[in-house]
C-alpha positions in Angstrom: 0.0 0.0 0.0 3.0 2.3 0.9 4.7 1.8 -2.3 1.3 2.3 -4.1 0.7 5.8 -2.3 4.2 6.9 -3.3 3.5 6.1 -7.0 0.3 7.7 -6.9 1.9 11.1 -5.3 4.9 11.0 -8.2 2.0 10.5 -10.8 0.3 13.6 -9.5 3.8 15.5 -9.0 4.3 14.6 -12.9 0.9 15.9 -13.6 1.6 19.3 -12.4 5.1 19.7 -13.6 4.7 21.5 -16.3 1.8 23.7 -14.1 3.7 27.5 -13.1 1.8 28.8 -10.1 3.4 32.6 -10.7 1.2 35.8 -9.9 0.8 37.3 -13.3 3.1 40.6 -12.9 6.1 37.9 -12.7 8.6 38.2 -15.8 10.2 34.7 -15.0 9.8 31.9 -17.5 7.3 29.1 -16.9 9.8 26.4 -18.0 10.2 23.7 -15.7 14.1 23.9 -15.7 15.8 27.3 -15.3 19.9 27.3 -15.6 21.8 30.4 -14.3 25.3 30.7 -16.3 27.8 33.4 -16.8 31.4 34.4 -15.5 32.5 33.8 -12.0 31.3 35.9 -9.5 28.8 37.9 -10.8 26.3 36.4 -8.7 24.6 33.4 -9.9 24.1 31.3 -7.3 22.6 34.9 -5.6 20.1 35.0 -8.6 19.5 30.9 -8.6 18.4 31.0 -4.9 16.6 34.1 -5.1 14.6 32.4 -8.0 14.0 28.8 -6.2 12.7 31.1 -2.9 10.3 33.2 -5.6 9.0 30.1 -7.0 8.1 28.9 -3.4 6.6 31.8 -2.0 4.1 32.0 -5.5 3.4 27.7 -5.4 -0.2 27.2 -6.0 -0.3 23.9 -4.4 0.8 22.7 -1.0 2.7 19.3 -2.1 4.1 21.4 -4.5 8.6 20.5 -4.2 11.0 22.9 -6.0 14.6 21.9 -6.2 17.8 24.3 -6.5 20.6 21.9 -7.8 24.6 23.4 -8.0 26.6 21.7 -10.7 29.9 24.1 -9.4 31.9 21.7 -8.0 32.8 24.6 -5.6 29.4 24.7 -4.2 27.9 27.9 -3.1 24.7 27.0 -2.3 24.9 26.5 1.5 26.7 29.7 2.2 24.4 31.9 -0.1 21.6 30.3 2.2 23.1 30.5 5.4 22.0 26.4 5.4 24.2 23.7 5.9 23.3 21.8 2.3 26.0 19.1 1.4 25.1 15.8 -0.5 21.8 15.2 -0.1 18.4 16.2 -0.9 17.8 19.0 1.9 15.1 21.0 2.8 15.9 24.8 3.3 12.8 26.1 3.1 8.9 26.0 3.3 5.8 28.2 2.0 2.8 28.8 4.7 0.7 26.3 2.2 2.8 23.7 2.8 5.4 23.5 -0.6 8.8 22.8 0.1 12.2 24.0 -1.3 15.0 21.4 -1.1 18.7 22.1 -2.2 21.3 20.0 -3.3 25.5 20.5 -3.7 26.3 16.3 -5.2 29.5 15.2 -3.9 30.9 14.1 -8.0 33.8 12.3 -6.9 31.0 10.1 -4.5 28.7 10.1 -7.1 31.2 8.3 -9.6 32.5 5.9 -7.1 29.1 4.7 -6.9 28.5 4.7 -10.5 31.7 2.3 -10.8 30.7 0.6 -8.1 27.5 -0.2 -9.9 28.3 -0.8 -13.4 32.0 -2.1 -12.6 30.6 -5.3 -13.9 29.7 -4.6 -17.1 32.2 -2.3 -18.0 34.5 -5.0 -17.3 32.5 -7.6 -19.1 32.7 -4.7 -22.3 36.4 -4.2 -22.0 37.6 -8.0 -21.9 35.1 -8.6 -25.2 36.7 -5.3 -27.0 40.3 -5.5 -26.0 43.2 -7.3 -25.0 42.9 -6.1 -21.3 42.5 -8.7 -18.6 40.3 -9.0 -15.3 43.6 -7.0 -13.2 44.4 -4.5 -15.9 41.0 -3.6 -16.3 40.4 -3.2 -12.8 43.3 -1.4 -12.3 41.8 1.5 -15.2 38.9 1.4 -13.4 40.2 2.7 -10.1 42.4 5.7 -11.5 40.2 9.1 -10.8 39.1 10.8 -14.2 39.4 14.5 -14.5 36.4 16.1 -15.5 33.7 13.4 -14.4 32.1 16.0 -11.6 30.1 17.8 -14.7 29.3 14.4 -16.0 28.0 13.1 -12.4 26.3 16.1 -12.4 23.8 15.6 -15.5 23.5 12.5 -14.9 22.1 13.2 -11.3 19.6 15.9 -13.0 18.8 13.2 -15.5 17.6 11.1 -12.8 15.8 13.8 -11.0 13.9 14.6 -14.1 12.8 10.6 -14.5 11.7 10.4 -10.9 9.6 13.5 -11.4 9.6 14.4 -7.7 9.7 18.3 -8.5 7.5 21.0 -10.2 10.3 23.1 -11.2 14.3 22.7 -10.9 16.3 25.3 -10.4 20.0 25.1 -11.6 23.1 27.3 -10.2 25.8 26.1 -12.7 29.4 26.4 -12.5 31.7 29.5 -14.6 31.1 29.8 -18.2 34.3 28.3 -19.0 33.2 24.8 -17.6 29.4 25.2 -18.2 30.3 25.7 -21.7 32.1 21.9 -21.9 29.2 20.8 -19.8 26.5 21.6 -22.7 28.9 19.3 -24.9 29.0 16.5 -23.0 25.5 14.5 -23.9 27.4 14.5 -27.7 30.8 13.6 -26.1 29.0 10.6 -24.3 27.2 9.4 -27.3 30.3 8.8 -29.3 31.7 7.0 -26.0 28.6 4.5 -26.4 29.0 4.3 -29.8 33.1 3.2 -29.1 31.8 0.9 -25.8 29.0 -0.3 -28.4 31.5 -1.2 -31.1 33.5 -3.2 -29.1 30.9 -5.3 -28.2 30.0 -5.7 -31.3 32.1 -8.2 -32.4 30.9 -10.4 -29.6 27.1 -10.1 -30.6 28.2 -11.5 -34.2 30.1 -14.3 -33.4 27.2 -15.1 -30.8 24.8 -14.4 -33.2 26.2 -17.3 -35.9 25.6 -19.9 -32.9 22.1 -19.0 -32.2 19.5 -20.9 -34.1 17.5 -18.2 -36.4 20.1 -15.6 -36.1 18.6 -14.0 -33.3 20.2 -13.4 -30.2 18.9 -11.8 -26.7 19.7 -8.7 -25.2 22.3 -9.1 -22.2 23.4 -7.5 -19.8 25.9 -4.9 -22.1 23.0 -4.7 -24.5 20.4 -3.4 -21.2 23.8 -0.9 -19.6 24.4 0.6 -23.1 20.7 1.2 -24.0 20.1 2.5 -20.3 23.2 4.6 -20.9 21.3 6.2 -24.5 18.4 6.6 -22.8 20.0 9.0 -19.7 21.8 10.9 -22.7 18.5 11.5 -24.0 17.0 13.0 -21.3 20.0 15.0 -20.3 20.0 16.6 -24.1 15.9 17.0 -23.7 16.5 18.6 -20.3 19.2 21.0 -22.1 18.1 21.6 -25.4 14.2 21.5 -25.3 13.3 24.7 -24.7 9.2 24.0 -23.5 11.2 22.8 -20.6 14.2 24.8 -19.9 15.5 28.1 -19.9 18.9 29.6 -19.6 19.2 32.9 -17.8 22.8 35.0 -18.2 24.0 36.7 -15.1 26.4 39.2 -15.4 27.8 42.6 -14.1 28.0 46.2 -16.2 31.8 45.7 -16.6 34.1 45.6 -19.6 35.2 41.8 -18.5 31.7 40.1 -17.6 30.1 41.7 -20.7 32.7 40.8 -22.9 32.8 37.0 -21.6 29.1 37.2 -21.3 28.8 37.9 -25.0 31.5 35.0 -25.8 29.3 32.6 -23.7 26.1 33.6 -25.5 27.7 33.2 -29.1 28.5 29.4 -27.9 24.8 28.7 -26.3 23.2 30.3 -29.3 25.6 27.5 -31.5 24.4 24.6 -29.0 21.4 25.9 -29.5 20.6 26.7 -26.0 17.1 28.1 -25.3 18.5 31.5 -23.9 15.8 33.8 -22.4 17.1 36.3 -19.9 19.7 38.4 -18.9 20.1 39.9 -15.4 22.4 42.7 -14.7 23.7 42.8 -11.3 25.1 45.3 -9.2 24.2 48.1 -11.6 25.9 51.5 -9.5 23.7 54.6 -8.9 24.8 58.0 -7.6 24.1 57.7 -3.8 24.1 61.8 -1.4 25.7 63.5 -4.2 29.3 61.1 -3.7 32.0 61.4 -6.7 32.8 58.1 -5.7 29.5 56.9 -6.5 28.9 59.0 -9.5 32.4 57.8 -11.0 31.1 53.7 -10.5 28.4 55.0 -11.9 29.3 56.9 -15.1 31.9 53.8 -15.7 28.7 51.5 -16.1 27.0 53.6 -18.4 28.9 52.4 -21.8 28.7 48.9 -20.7 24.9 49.5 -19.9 24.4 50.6 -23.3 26.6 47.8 -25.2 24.0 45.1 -22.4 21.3 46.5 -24.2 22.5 46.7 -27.4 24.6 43.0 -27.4 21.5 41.0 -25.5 18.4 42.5 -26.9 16.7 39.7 -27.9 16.8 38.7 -24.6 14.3 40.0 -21.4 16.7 41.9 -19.2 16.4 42.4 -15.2 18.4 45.3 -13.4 19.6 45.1 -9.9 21.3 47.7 -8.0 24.3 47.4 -6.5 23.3 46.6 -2.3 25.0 48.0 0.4 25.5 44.6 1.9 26.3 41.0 0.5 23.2 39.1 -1.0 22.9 36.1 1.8 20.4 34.3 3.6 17.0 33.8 3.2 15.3 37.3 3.6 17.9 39.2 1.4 17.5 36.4 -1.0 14.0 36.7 -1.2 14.0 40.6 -1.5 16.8 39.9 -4.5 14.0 37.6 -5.9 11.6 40.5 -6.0 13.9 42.8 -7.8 14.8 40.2 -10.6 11.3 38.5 -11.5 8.6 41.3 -10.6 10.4 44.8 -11.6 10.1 46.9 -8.0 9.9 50.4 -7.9 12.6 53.0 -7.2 11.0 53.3 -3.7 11.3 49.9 -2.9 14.8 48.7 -4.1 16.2 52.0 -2.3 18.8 51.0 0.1 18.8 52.1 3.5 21.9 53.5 5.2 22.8 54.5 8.8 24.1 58.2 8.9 27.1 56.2 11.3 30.5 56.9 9.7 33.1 54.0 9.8 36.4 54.6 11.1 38.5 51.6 9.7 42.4 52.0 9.6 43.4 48.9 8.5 46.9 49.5 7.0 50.1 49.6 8.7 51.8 53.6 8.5 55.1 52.5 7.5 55.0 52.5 3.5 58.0 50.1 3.8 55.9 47.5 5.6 52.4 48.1 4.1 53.8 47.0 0.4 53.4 43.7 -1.5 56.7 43.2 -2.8 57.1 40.6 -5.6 60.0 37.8 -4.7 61.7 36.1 -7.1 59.8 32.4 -7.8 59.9 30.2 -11.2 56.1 30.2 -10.5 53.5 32.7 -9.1 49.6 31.2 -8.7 46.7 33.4 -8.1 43.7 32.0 -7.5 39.8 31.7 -5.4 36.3 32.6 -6.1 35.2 33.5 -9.5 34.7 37.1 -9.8 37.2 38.2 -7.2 39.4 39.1 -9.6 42.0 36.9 -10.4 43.2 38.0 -13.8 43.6 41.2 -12.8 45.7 40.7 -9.8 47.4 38.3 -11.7 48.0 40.3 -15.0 48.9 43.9 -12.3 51.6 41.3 -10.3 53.0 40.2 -13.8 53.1 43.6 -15.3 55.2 44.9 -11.7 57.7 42.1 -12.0 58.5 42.7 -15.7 58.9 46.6 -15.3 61.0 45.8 -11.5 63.1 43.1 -13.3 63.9 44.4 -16.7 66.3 41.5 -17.9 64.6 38.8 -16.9 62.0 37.3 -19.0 58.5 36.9 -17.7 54.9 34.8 -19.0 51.3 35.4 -17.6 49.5 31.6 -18.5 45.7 31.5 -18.5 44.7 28.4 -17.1 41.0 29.0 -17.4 38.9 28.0 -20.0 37.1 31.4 -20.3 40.7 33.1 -20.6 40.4 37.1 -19.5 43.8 38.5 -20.0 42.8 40.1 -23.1 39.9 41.7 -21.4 42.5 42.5 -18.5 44.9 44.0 -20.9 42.9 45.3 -23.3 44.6 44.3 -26.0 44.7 40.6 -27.9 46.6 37.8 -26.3 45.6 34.9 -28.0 48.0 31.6 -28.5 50.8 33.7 -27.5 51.4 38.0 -27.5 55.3 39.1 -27.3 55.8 42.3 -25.6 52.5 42.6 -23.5 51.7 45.9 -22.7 54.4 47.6 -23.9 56.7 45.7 -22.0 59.8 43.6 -24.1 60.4 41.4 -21.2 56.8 40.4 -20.7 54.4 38.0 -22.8 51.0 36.2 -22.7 49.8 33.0 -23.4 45.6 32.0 -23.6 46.0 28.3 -24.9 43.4 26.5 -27.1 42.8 22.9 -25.2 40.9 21.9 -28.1 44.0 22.6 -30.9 46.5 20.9 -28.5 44.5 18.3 -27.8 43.7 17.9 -32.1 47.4 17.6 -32.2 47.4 14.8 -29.8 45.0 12.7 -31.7 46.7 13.0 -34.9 49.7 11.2 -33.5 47.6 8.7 -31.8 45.6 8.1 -34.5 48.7 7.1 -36.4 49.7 5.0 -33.8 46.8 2.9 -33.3 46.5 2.8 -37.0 50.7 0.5 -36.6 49.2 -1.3 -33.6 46.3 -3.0 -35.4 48.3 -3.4 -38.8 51.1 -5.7 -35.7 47.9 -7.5 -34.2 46.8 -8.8 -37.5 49.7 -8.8 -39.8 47.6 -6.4 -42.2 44.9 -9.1 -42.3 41.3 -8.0 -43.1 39.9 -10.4 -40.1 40.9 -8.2 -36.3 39.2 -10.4 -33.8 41.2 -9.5 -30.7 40.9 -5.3 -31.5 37.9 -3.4 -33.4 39.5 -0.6 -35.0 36.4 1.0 -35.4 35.8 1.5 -31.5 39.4 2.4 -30.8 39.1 5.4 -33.3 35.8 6.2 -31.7 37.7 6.6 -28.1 41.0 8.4 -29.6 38.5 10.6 -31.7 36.5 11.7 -28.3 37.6 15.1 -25.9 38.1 14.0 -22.3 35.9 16.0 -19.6 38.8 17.2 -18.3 40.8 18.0 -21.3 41.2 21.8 -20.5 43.4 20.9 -17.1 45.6 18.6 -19.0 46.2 20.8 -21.9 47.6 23.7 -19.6 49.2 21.0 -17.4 50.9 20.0 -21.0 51.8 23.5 -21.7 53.4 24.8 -18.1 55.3 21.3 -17.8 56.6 22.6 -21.6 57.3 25.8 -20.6 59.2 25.1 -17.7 61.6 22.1 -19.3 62.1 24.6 -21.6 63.4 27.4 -19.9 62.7 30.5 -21.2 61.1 32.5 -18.8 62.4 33.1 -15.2 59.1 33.5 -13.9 55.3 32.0 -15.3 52.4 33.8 -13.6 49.2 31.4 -13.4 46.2 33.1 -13.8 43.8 29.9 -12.9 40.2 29.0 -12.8 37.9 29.5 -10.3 38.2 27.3 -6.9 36.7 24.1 -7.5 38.2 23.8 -10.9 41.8 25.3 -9.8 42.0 22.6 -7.3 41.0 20.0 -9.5 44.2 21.2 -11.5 46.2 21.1 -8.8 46.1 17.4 -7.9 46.1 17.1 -11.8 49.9 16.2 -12.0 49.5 13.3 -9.5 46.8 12.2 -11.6 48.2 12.2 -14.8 51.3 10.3 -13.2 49.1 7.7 -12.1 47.7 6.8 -16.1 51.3 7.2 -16.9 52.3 4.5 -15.1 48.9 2.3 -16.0 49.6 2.9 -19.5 53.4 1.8 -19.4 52.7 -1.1 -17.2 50.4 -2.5 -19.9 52.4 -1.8 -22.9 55.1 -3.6 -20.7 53.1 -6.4 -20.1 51.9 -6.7 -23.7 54.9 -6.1 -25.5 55.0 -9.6 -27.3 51.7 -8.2 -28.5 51.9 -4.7 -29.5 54.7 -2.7 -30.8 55.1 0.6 -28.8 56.7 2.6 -31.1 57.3 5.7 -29.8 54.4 5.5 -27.1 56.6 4.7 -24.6 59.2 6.5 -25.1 56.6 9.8 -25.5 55.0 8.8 -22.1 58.6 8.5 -20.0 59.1 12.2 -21.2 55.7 13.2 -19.4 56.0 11.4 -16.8 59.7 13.2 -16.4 58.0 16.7 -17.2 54.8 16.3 -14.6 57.2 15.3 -12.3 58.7 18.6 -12.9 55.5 20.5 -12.5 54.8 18.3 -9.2 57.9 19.4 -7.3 57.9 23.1 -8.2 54.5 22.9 -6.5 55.4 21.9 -3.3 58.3 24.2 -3.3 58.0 27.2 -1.3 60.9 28.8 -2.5 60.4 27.9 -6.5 56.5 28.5 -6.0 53.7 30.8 -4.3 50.4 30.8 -4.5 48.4 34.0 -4.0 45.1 33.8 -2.9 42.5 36.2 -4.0 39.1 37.4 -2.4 36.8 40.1 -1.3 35.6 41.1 1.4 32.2 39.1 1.7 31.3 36.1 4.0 30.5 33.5 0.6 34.3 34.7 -0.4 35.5 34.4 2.7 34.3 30.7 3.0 35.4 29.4 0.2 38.9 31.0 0.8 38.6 29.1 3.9 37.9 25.8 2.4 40.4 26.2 -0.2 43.1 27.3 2.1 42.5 23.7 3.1 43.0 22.2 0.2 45.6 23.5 -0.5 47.2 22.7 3.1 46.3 19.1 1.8 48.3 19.2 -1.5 51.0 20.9 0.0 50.9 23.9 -2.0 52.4 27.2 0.0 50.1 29.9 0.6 51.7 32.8 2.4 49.5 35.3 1.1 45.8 36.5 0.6 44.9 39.3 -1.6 41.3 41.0 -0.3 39.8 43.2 -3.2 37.2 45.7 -3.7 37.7 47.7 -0.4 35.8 51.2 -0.4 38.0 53.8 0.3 37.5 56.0 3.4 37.1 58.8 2.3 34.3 57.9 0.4 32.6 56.2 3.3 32.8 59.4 5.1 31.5 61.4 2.5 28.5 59.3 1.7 25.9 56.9 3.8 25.3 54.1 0.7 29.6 53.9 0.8 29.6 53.7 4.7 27.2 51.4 4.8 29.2 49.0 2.3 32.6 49.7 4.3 31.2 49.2 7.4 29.6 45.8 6.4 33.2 45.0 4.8 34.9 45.7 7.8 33.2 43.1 10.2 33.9 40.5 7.1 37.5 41.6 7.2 37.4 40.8 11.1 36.2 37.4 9.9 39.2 37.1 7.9 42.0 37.9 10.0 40.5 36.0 13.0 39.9 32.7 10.5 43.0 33.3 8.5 44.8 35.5 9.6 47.8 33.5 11.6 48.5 31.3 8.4 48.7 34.1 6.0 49.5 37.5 5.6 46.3 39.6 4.7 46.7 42.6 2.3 43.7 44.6 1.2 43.2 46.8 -2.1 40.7 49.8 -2.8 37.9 49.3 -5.1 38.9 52.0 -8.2 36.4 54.2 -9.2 36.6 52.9 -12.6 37.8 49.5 -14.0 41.5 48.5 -13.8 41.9 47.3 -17.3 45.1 48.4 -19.7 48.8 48.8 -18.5 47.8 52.2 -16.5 45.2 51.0 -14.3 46.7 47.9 -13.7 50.1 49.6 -12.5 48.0 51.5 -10.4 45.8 48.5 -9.1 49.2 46.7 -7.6 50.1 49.8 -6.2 47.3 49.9 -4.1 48.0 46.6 -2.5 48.5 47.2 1.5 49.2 45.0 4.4 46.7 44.7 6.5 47.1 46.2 10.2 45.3 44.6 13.4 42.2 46.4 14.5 
């Protein structure tokens, strides 16, 4: 009877999933799924929640269940909430009628241990029919990690979601642009893996085929994982693509670098064709008690206003104003929610500030002490949060070493998949720009994963091409091999190809030699630690790979496979020790001065702790300036809100790392002037 309830309740949630229960003055689409995309830091998850919470308070039925799902693998979720989330279905919220709102950061690396765990069979019983590989060696594939799978997990979760039916509407906070975009590609990208697993079963289905009276033959259990397999694809491509049931809303800020990104993002969805139907600009400045601070924010936005308008107008676009304090927990959410989906008046979206001044003096006096001086490392990491900015610490820091060290040679390396440093610059950087802003000494570097890794096929391709032609001594009849499925798998663009592209290309750069010092400008956290532990990672299939080739070397003919894979192994190993070595390497972190930075910063302090990468220093951005706070009540308020965060920050980090803060410039720091200027600004941080 129990079970018979609980189908009866999904059949009825099913029925009304496709129902929006909205007041008519809402703007927000009546899809049942709504993705919120865009570059780091320009509040997404802030707009995802707010949107979930809106679709709560306006459910028209009491067993109605929302869901707000983060595919980031750093999750925000539970600190934009102010509840403890994690991975599981939890509830954060409830409406007075009874509907629920239940959030959920998955744990990829658990979910894809349980998807081995699961399926270990058959993928075993698929590898021994399609290749050489044993029982042990395919075991031992089986258990090295695989870059990249936490995206894959992470539709394949939603995919699930979607088949149980559970929820009226499905909120999803997705990681930056950079990975979001490889996340659209990967239904495609899976169906040429099942079409390679597929194809090396294939040869088993024929020769079972011959022995089966009438030809026929019945499905096993390969036949049920690879349709199964199809059918999630399916879904996940329905749940993507179809846009009766989902919507993609941009999020971005009135700023040359997130409208310029933003417009590079939407080019790419419009191509996958994504159902884009939104655009929300946050933090849009306004003049605030007659301040010139405020009026110069403010006259800096207008341009990029204009190009918003002009660049997205197919789209619907939402304005919010910049607050005086950080978007967070459930009321401010709610209030954001407002703004977005049901336009509020000037009256209500005005901010209210206490007259109080702030009196902050958080510098040391001594200009000797207060600077950020640049030492001399072969490798200088800055990294955190999306939108904390990154590049343009990274790209000011790079800029100050080539003009303080003239004869030494210096390279800023954009790990990220969105790359910025042309934004940051404003001018091209491409493959590779010689004398970067004006400066001999200096270059940039914004590699293409997708060339490199185009390259990397071609000689594989070759080589797979001599290892059948050795298997069957040029005979027409491969029983041991299908050629057909190993093309399929050299043909297809690992998840986490963008990490072990620029992996490639530092381990290059440094055998190489060139440069005295590489600046990593790097994805945002969860990503940037995922490249990180890359090199031990990469070590790991190294050694897999050789083992087999030595096992199997009666068998197959390296070539030059081998000898190709020693010299990474050598060259990682490189990379992996320079890591670890505070006086070769430093990593900078970079935040702002709000409690969802501040948290992450915390947990990735940790990880870094854990993969032994020194951090000495944290960079805090985006500080107003004093005398703006004393000359106008919106600025005060902001710096006084700041200031308790900063408190948070030197009481959480401040005995592991030195803290140094930098003003928020009244217009952007982009071009060799501003940027000078930017890491001139950088100040130690003095006790309160």
């Amino acid at each position: 009877m129990k079970k018979l309830a609980a189908a009866s309740l999904r059949q009825k949630r099913r029925a009304s999933a496709s129902i929006s229960s909205q007041p008519s003055a809402s703007t927000l689409p009546q899809t049942r799924y709504l993705f919120f995309g865009g570059k780091g830091g320009v509040g997404k998850t802030s707009a995802a929640a707010s949107t979930a919470l809106y679709l709560l308070d306006h459910a028209g039925k009491p067993d109605e269940r929302i869901l707000l799902f983060s595919t980031d693998p750093a999750h925000s979720l539970s600190d934009s909430l102010n509840v403890k989330v994690g991975d599981q279905l939890t509830e954060v919220a409830h409406s007075r009628r009874g509907a629920q709102l239940f959030a959920y950061e998955m744990d990829a690396s658990a979910a894809l241990e349980k998807f081995k765990t699961e399926h270990r069979a058959v993928i075993q019983e698929i590898a021994e029919r399609g290749t050489l590989l044993d029982e042990s060696d395919i075991n031992e594939l089986l258990n090295l990690s695989l870059p990249g799978m936490d995206e894959v997990m992470a539709l394949f979760e939603l995919s699930e979601l979607d088949r149980a039916g559970d929820f009226s509407r499905i909120v999803v906070d997705t990681a930056p642009s950079g990975h979001t975009s490889r996340l659209l590609r990967l239904p495609e990208t899976f169906l040429h893996m099942i079409r390679a697993l597929d194809l090396m079963a294939e040869k088993h289905r024929y020769m079972v085929s011959q022995f089966v009276r009438g030809g026929r033959r019945a499905a096993d259990s390969v036949d049920v994982f690879l349709s199964d397999l199809t059918e999630r694809i399916e879904r996940v491509r329905a749940m993507l693509y179809d846009k009766s049931r989902a919507s993609f809303m941009l999020v971005l800020i009135p700023e040359a670098m997130s409208v310029e990104e933003t417009e590079r993002y939407y080019e790419l969805l419009l191509e996958e064709k994504i159902p884009v139907t939104d655009i929300i600009i946050n933090r849009a400045e306004r003049e605030h008690d007659d301040c010139p601070y405020c009026h110069a924010r403010a006259r800096s936005q207008q341009a990029w206003l204009r190009e918003i308008k002009k660049k997205f107008k197919a789209l619907s676009a939402h304005t919010v104003p910049l607050m005086p304090v950080e978007v967070r927990c459930l009321a401010a959410l709610r209030r954001f929610g407002r703004i977005v989906w049901e336009e509020e008046t000037e009256k209500e979206r005005r901010a209210v500030a206490s007259k109080k001044k702030p009196g902050i003096h958080a510098v040391a006096q001594d200009e000797s002490e207060r600077r950020f001086h640049l030492e001399p490392r072969r490798l200088l990491i800055f990294g955190g949060k999306g939108g904390v900015g990154k590049t343009t610490a990274a790209s000011a820091a790079a800029l100050a070493l080539a003009e303080e060290k003239r004869e030494a040679r210096v390279l800023i390396f954009s790990t990220d998949p969105a790359h910025s440093l042309s934004d940051s610059f404003n001018e091209e950087v491409g493959e590779m720009r010689k004398g970067l802003a004006g400066r001999a000494n200096l270059d940039g570097m914004e590699i293409n994963p997708a060339a490199r890794f185009e390259e990397l096929k071609t000689r594989y391709r070759a080589w797979t091409d001599e290892l059948f032609a050795s298997l069957t001594g040029n005979s027409r009849w491969e029983i041991q091999f299908d050629r057909e499925a190993m093309r399929e798998l050299v043909a297809l663009a690992p998840p986490g190809i963008d990490e072990i592209a620029a992996l490639s290309a530092i381990a290059d750069l440094l055998g190489e030699g060139g440069y005295e010092t590489i600046v990593l400008d790097t994805a945002p956290t969860g990503h940037l630690v995922r490249f990180l532990e890359l090199p031990d990672v990469v070590l790991s299939w190294v050694r897999a790979f050789l083992k087999l080739l030595l096992k199997y070397r009666e068998v197959v003919r390296a070539s030059g496979v081998a000898e190709e894979l020693i010299a990474l192994s050598k060259s990682i190993k490189r990379v992996n020790a320079l890591l670890t070595d505070a006086r070769e390497c430093e990593f900078i972190g970079v935040s702002i001065p709000e409690r969802m930075s501040l948290e992450e910063t915390v947990r990735l302090a940790e990880s870094l702790k854990r993969l032994r990468v020194p951090m000495r220093r944290l960079l805090i951005n985006g500080l107003v300036p004093e005398e703006a706070a004393h000359a106008c009540d919106f600025c005060a308020a902001r710096l006084r809100e700041q200031t308790r965060v900063l408190k948070e920050f030197r009481r959480r980090l401040g005995h592991e790392v030195e803290l140094f803060i930098s003003p928020q410039h009244p217009q952007e720091v982009r071009g060799r002037k501003r940027l000078k200027e930017h890491f001139a600004g950088w100040q130690l941080l003095a006790d309160f």
